[in-house]
N, CA, C and O atoms as a GROMACS GRO file, in nm:
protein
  312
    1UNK      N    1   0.054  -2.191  -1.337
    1UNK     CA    2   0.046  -2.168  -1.478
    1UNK      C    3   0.158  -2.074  -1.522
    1UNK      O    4   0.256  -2.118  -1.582
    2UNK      N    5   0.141  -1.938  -1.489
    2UNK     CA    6   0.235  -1.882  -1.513
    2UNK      C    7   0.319  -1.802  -1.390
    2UNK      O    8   0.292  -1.692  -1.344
    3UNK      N    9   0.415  -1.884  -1.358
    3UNK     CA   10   0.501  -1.838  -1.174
    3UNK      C   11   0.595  -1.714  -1.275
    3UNK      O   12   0.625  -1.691  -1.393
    4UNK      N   13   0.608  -1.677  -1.184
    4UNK     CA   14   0.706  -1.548  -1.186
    4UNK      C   15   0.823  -1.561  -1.250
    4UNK      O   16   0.867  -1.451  -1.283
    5UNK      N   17   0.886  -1.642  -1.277
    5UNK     CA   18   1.000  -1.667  -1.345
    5UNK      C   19   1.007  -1.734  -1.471
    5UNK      O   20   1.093  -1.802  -1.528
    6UNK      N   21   0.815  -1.670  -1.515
    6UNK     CA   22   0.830  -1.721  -1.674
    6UNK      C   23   0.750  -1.583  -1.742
    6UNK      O   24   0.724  -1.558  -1.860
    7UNK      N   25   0.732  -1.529  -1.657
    7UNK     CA   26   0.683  -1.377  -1.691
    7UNK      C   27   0.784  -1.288  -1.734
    7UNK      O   28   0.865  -1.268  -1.643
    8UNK      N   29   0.814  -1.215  -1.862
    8UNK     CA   30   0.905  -1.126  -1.893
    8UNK      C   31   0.965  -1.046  -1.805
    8UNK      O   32   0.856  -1.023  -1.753
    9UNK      N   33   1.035  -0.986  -1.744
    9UNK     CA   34   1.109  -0.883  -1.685
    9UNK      C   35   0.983  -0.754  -1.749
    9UNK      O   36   0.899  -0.699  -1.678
   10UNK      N   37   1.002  -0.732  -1.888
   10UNK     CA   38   0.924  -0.574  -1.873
   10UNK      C   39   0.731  -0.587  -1.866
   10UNK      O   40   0.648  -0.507  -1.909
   11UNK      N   41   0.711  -0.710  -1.801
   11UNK     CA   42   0.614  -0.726  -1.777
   11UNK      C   43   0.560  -0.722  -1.633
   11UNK      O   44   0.450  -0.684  -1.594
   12UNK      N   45   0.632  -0.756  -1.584
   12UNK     CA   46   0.666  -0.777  -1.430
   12UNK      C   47   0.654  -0.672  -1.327
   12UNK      O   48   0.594  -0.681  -1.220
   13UNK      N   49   0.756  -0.519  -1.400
   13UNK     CA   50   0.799  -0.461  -1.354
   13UNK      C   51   0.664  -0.348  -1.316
   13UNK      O   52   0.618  -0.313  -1.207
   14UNK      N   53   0.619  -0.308  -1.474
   14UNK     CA   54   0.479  -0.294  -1.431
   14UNK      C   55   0.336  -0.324  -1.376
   14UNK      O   56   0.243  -0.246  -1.357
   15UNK      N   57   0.341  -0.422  -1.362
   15UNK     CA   58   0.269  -0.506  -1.267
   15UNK      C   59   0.315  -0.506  -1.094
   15UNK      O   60   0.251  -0.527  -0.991
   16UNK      N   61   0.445  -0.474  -1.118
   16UNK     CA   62   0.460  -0.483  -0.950
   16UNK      C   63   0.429  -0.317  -0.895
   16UNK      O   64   0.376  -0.280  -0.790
   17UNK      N   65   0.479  -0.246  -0.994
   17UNK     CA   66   0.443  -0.059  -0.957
   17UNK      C   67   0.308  -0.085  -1.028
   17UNK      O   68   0.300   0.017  -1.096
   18UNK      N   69   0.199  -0.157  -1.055
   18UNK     CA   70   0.055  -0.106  -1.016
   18UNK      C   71   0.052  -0.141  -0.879
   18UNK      O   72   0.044  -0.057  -0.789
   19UNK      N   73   0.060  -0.279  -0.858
   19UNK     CA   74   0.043  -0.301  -0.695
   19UNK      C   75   0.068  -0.261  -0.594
   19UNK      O   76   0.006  -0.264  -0.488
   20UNK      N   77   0.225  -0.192  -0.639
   20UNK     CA   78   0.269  -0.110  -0.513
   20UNK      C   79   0.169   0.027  -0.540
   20UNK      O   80   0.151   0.093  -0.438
   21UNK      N   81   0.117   0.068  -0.635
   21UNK     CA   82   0.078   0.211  -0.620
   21UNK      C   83  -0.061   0.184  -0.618
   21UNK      O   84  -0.131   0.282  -0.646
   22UNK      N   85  -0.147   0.028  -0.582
   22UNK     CA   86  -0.255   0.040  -0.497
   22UNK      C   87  -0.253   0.048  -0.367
   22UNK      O   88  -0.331   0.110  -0.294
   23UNK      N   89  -0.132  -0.039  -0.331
   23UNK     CA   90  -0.104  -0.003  -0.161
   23UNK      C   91  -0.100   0.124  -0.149
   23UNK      O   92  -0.184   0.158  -0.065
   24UNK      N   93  -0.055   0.195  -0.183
   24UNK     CA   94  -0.008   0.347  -0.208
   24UNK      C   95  -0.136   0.429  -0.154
   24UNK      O   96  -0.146   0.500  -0.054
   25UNK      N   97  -0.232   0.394  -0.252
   25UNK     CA   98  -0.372   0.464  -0.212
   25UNK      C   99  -0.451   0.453  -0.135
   25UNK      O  100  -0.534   0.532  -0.089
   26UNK      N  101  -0.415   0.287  -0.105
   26UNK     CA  102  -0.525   0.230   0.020
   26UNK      C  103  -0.437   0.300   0.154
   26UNK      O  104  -0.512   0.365   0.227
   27UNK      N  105  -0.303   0.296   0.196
   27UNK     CA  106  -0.215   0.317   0.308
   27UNK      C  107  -0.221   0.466   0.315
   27UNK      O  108  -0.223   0.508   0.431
   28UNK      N  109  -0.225   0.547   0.234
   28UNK     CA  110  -0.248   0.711   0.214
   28UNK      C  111  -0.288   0.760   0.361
   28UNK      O  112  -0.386   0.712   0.419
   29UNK      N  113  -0.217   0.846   0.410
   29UNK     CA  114  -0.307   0.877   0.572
   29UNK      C  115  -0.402   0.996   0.595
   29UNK      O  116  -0.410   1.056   0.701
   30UNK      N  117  -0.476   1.023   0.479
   30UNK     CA  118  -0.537   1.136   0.472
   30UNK      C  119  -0.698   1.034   0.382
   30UNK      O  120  -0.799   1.077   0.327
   31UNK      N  121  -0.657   0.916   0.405
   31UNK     CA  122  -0.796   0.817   0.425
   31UNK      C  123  -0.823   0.730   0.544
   31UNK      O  124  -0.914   0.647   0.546
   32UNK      N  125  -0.745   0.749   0.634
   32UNK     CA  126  -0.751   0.737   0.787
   32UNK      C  127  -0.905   0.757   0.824
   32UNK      O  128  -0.969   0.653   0.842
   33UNK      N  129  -0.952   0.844   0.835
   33UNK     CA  130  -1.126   0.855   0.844
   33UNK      C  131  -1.176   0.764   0.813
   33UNK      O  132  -1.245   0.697   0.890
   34UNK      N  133  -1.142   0.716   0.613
   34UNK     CA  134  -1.231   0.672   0.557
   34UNK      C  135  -1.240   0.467   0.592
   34UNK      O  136  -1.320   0.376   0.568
   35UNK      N  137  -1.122   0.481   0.651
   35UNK     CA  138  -1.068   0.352   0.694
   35UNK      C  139  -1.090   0.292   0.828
   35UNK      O  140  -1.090   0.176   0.868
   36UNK      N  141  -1.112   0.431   0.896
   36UNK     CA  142  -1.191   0.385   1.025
   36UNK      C  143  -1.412   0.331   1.003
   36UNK      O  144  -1.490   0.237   1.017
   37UNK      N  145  -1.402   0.472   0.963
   37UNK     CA  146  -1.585   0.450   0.886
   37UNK      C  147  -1.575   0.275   0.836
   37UNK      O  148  -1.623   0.181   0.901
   38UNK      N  149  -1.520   0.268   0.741
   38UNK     CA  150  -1.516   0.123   0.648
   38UNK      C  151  -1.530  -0.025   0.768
   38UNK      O  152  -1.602  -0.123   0.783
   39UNK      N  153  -1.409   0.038   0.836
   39UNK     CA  154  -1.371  -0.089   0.939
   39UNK      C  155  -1.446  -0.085   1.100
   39UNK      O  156  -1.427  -0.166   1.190
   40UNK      N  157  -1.518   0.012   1.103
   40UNK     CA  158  -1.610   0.016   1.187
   40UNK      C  159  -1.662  -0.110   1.238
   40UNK      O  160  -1.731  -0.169   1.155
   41UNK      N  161  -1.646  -0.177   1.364
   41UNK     CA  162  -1.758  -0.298   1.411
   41UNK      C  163  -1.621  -0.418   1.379
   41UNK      O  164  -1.658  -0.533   1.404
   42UNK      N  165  -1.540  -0.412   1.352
   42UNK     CA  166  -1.398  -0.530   1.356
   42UNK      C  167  -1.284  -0.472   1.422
   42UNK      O  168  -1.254  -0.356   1.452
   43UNK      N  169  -1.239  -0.562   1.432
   43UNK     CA  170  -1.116  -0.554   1.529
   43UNK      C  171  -1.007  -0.447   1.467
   43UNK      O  172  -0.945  -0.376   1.546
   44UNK      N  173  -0.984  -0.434   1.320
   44UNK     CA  174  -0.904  -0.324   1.319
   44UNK      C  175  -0.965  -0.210   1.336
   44UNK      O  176  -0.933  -0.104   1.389
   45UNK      N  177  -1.053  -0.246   1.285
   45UNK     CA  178  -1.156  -0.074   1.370
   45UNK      C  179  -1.156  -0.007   1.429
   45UNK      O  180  -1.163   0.116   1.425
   46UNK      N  181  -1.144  -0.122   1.543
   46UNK     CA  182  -1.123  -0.038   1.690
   46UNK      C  183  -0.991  -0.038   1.707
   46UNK      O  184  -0.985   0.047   1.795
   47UNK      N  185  -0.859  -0.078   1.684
   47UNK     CA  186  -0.757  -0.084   1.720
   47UNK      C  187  -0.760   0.125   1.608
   47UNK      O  188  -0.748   0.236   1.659
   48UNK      N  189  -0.777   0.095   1.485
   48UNK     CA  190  -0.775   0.264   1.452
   48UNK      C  191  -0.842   0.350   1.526
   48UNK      O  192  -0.768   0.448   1.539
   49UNK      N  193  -0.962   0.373   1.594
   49UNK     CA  194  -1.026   0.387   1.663
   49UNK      C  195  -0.959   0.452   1.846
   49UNK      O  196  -0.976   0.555   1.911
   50UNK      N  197  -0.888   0.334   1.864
   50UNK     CA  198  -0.827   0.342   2.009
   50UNK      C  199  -0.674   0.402   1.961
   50UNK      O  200  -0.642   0.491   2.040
   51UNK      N  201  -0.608   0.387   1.895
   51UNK     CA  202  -0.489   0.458   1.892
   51UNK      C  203  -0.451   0.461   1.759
   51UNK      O  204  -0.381   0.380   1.697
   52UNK      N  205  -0.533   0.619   1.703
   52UNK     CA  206  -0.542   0.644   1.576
   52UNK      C  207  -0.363   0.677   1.541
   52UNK      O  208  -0.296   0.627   1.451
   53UNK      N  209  -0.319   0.777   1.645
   53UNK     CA  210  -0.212   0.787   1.615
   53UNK      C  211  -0.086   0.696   1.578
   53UNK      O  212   0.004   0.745   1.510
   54UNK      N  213  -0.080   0.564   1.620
   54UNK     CA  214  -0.022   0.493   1.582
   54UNK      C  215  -0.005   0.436   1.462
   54UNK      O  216   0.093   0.397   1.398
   55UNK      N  217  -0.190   0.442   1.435
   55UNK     CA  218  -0.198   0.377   1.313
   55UNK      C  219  -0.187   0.507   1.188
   55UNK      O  220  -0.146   0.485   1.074
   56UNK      N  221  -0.221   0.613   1.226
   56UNK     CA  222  -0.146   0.699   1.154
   56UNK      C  223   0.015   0.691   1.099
   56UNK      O  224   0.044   0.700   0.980
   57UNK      N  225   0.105   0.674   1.199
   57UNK     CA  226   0.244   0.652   1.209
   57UNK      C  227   0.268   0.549   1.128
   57UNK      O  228   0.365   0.571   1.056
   58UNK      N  229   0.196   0.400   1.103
   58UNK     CA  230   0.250   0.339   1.007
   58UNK      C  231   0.194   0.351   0.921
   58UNK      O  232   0.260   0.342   0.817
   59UNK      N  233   0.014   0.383   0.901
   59UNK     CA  234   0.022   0.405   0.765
   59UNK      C  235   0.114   0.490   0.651
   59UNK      O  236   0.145   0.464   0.535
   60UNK      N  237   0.145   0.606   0.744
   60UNK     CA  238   0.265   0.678   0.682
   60UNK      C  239   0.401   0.610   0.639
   60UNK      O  240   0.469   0.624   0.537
   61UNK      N  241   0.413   0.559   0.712
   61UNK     CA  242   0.550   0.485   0.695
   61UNK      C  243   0.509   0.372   0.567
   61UNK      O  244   0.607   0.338   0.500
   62UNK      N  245   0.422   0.333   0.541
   62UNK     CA  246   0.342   0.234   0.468
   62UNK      C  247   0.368   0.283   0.368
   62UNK      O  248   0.466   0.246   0.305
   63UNK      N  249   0.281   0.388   0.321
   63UNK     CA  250   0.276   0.496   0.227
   63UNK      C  251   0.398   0.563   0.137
   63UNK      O  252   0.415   0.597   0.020
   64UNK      N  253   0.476   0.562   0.269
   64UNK     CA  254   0.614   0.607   0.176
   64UNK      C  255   0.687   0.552   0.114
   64UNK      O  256   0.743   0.591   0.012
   65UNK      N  257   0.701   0.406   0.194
   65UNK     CA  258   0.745   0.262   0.105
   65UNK      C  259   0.707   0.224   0.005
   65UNK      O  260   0.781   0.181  -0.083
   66UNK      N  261   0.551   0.233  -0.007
   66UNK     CA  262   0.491   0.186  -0.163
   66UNK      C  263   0.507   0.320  -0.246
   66UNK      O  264   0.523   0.292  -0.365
   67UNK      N  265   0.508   0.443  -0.222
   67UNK     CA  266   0.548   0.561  -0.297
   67UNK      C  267   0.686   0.492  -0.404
   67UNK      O  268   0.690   0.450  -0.520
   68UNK      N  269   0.814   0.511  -0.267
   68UNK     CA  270   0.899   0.464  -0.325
   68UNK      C  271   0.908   0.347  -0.442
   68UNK      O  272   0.961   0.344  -0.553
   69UNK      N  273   0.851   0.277  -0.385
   69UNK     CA  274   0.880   0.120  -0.469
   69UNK      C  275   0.775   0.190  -0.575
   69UNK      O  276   0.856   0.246  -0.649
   70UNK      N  277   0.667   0.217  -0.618
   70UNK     CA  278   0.633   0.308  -0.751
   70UNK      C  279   0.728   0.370  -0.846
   70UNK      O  280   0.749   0.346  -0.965
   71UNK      N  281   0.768   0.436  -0.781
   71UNK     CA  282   0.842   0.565  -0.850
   71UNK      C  283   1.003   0.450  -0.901
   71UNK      O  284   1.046   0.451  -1.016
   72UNK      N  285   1.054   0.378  -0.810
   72UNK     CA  286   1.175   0.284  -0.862
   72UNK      C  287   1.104   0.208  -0.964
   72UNK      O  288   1.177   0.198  -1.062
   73UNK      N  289   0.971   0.139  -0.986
   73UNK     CA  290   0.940   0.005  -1.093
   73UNK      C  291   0.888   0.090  -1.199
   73UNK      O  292   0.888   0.020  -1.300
   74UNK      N  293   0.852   0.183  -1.221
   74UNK     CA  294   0.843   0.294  -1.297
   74UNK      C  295   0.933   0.335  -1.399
   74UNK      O  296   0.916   0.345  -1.520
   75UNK      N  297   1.045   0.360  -1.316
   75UNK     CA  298   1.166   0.412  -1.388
   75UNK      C  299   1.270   0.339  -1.410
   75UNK      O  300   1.386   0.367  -1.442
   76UNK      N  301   1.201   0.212  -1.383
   76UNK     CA  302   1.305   0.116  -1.467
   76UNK      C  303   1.427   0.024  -1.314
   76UNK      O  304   1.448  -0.097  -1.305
   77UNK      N  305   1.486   0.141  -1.215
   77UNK     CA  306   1.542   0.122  -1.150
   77UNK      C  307   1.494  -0.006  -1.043
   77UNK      O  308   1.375  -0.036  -1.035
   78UNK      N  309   1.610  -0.084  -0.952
   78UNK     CA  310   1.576  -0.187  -0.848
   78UNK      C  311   1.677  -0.149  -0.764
   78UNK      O  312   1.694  -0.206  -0.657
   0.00000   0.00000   0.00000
């Protein structure tokens, strides 16, 4: 109906910095706890679970990427 290349530019832009700044909140590593609790009893569960630190390491890295990409669709910049 409506693909991406019939959507305005200043429509777009905010729509893509909400999404990136839900990743933002879900990837946050200071919900690491709350993400293990949640995922409890599945396979990422236990993979957070068995080597939190790792998954610490990218959620961070996660986190900073969707930060970024926020703060650029925000201010206009690409």
């Amino acid at each position: 109906m409506n693909r991406p290349e019939r959507i305005p530019v200043e429509t777009r832009k905010p729509l893509t910095g909400y999404l990136w700044g839900a990743l933002a909140m879900l990837t946050c590593p200071c919900h690491l706890p709350i993400l293990a609790v949640v995922l409890a009893g599945t396979t990422a569960g236990a993979f957070i679970g068995k080597h939190w630190i790792v998954a610490a390491i990218a959620l961070t890295g996660l986190f900073v990427l969707s930060v970024t990409r926020v703060v650029r669709a925000f201010r206009g910049s690409s």
